[in-house]
C-alpha positions as CSV (number, residue, x, y, z in Angstrom):
1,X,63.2,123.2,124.0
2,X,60.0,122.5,121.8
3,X,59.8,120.2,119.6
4,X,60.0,122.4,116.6
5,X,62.9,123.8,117.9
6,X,64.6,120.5,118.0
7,X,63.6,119.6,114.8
8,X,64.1,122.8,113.1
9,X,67.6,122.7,115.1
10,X,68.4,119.1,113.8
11,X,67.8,119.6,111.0
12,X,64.8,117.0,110.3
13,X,60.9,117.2,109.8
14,X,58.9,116.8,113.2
15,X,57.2,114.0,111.7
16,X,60.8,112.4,111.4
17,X,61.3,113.3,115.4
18,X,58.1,112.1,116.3
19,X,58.7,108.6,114.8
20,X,62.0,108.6,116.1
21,X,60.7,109.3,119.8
22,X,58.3,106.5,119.0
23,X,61.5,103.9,117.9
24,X,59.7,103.3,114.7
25,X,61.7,101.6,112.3
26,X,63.0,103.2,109.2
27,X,64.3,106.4,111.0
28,X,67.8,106.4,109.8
29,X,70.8,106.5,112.1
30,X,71.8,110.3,110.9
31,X,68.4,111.5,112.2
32,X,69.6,110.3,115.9
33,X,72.7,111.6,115.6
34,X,71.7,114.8,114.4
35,X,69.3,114.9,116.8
36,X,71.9,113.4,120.1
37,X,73.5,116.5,118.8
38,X,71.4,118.8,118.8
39,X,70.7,118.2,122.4
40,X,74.1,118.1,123.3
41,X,74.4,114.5,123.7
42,X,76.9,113.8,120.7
43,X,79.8,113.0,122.8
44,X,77.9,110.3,124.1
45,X,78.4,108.2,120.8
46,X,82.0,107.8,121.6
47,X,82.2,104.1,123.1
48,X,79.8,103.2,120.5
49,X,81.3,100.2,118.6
50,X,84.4,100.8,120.6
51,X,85.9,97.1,120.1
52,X,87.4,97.2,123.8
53,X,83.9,97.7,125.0
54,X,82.3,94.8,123.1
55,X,82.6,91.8,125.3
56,X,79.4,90.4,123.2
57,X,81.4,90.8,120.0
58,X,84.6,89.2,121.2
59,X,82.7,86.4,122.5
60,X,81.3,86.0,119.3
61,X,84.2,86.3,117.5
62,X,86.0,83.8,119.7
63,X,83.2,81.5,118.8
64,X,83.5,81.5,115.4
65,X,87.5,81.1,115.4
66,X,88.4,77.7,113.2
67,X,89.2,74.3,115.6
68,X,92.4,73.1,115.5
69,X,92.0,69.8,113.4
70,X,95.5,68.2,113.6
71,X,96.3,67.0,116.6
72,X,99.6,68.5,118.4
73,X,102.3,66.2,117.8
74,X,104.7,64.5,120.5
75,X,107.9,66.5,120.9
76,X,110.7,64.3,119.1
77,X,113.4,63.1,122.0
78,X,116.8,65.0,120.4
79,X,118.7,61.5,121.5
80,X,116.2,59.3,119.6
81,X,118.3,57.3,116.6
């Protein structure tokens, strides 16, 4: 496939698939999708952001989960008067 084709078939300008096959920044996220679809690569996107899949995410989010602050009081002994 040339890359008109692909362009034409995803929808985009080639300048817009050029810069994207570059990784320039401000290509917008549609224009790889578009274009992951166009090539028959969409169903690839599906563990994307999957939250079973993000170990860094988790770990990050265990991180930032508050600290217990009281401490953990002694059982009471139930034949105490």
């Amino acid at each position: 496939m040339s890359i008109a084709d692909l362009a034409t078939k995803a929808g985009i300008n080639r300048n817009t698939l050029n810069a994207l096959e570059l990784g320039k920044h401000g290509v917008s996220t549609g224009a790889y999708v578009t274009v992951l679809w166009a090539l028959g690569l969409d169903k690839t996107l599906d563990a994307v952001a999957h939250p079973d899949a993000d170990t860094h995410g988790k770990t990050l989010e265990a991180s930032r989960r508050p600290v217990r602050v009281r401490k953990a009081q002694k059982p009471k002994n139930e034949y105490d008067f």
